[in-house]
C-alpha atoms as a printed R data frame, in Angstrom:
    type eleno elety resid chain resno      x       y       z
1   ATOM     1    CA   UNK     A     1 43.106 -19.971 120.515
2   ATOM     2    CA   UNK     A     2 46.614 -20.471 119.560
3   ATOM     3    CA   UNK     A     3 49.802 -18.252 120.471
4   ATOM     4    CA   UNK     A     4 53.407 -18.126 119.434
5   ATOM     5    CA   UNK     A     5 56.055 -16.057 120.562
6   ATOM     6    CA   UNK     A     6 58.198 -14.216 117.885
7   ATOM     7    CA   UNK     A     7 61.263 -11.473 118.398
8   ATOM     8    CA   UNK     A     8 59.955  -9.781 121.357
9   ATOM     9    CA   UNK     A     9 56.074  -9.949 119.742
10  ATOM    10    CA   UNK     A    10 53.475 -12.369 120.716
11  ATOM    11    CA   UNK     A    11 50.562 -13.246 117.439
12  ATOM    12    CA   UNK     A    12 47.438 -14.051 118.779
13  ATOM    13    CA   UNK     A    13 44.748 -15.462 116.706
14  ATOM    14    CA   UNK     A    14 41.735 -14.021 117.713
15  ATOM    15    CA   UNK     A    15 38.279 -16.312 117.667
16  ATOM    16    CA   UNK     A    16 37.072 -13.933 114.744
17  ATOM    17    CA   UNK     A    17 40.869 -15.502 113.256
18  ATOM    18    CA   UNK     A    18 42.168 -11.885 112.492
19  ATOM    19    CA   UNK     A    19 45.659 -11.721 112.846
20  ATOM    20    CA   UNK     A    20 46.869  -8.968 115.208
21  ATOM    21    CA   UNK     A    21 50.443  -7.271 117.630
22  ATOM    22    CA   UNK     A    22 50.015  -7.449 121.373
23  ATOM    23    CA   UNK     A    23 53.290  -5.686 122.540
24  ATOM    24    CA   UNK     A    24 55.102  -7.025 125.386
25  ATOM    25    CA   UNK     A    25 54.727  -4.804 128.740
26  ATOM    26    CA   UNK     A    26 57.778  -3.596 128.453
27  ATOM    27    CA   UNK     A    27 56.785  -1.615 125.192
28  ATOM    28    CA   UNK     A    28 53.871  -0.841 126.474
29  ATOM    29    CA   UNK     A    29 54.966   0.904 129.062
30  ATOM    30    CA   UNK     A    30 57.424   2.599 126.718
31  ATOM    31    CA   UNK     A    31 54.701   3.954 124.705
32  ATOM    32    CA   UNK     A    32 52.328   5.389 126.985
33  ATOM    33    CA   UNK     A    33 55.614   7.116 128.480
34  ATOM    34    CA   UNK     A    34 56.376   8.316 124.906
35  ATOM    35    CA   UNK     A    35 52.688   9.315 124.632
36  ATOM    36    CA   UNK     A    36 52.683  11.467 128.369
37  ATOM    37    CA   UNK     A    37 55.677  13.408 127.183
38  ATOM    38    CA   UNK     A    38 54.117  14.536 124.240
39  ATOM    39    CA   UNK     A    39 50.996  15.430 125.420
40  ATOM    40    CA   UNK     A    40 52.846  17.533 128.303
41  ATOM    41    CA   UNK     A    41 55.078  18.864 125.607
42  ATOM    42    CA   UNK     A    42 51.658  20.004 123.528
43  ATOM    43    CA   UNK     A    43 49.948  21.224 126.771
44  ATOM    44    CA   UNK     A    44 53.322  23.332 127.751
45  ATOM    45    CA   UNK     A    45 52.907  25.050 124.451
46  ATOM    46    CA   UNK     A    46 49.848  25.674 124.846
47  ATOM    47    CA   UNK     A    47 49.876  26.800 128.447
48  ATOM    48    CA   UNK     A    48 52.771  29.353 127.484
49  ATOM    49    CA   UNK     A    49 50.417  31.105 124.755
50  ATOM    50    CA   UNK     A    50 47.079  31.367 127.052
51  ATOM    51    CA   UNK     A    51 49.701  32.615 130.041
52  ATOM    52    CA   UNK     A    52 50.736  35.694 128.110
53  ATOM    53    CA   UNK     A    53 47.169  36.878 127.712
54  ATOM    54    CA   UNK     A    54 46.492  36.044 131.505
55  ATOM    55    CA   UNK     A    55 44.943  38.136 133.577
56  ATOM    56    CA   UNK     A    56 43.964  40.917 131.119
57  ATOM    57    CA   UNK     A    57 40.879  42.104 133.602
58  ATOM    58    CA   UNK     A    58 40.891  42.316 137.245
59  ATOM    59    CA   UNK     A    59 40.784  39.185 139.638
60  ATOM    60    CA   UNK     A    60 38.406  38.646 142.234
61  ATOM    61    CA   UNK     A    61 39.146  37.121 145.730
62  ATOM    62    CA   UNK     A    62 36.465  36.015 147.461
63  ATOM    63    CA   UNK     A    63 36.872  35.921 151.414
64  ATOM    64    CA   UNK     A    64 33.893  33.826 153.124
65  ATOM    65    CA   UNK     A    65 34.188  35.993 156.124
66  ATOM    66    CA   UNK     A    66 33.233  39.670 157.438
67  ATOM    67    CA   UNK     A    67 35.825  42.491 156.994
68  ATOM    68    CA   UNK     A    68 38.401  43.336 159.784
69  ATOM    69    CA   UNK     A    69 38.797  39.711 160.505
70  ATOM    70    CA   UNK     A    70 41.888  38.094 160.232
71  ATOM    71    CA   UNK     A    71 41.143  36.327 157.235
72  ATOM    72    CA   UNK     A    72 40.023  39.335 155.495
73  ATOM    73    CA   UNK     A    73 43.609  41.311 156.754
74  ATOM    74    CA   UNK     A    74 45.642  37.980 155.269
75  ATOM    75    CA   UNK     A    75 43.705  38.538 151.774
76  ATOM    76    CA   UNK     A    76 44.244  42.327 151.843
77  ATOM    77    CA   UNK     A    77 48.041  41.654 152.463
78  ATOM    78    CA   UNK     A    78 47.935  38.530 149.340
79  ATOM    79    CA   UNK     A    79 45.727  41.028 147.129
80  ATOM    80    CA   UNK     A    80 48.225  43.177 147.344
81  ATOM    81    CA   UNK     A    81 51.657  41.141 146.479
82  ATOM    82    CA   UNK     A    82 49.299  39.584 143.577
83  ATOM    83    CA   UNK     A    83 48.307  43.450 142.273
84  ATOM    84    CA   UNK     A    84 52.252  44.359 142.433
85  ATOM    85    CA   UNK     A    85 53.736  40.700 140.700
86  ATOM    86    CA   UNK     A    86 50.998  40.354 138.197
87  ATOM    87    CA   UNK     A    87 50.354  43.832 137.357
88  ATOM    88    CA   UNK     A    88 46.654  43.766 137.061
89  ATOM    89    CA   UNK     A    89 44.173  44.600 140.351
90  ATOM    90    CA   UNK     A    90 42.804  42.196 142.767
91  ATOM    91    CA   UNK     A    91 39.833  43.202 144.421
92  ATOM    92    CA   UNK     A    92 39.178  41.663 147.808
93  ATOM    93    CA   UNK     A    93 35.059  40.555 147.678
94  ATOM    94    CA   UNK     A    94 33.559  39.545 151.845
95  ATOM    95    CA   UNK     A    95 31.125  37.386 151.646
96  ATOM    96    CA   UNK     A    96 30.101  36.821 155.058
97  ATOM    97    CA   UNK     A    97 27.146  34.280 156.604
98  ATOM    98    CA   UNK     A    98 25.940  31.038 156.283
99  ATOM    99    CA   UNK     A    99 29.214  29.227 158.312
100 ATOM   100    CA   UNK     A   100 31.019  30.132 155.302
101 ATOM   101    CA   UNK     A   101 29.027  28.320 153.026
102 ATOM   102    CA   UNK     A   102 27.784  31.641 151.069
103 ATOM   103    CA   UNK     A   103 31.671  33.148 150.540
104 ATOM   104    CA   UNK     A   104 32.528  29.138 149.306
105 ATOM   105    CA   UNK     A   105 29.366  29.245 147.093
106 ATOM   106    CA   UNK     A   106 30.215  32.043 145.154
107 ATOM   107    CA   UNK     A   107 33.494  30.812 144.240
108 ATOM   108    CA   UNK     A   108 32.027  27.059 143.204
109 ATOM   109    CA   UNK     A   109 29.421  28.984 140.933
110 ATOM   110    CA   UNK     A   110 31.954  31.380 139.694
111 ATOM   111    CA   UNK     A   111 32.709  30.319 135.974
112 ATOM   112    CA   UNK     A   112 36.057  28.255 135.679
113 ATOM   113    CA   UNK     A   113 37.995  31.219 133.613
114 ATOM   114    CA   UNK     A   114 40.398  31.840 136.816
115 ATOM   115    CA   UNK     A   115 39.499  35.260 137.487
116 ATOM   116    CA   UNK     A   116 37.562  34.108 141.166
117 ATOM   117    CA   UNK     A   117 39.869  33.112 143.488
């Protein structure tokens, strides 16, 4: 295999002798940098449409642990600020038992729309 270095480019003739660009690392690195921004740019966009219609039905939040308990108090208190900024109801769901493991359950099964926190 034979190589020669032209302008910035190396040629490299490959065994099946088709001719072919291998950018230096420097470009490289340029275009996957190039290639980020625009997908960030693409998924900004589209994050900005699908945040408008977000949440347009209550959200659930899912406390693994029994009601009065501290944990349950902290949600109440966190339902509530998320109710008044978001302007849609969050409804505080104990699920007790299991060393958590039920209350953590639910949430892992819950289907990845966002609504089960």
């Amino acid at each position: 295999m034979s190589a020669r270095i032209t302008a910035g480019k190396r040629f490299v003739l490959s065994p099946s002798t088709k001719l072919r660009t291998c950018l230096s690392q420097r470009e490289q690195l340029s275009a996957r940098w190039l290639l980020a921004a625009m997908l960030g740019a693409v998924a900004f966009v589209i994050a900005g449409n699908v945040s408008a219609q977000y949440p347009n039905r209550p959200l659930r939040y899912v406390v693994p642990q029994a009601p009065g308990s501290a944990s349950d108090t902290s949600a109440r208190i966190v339902a509530f600020e998320l109710t008044r900024i978001l302007g849609q109801q969050v409804i505080v769901d104990n699920r007790p038992g299991g060393g958590l493991t039920i209350g953590i359950d639910m949430v892992v099964r819950a289907s990845p729309d966002g609504y089960t926190i």
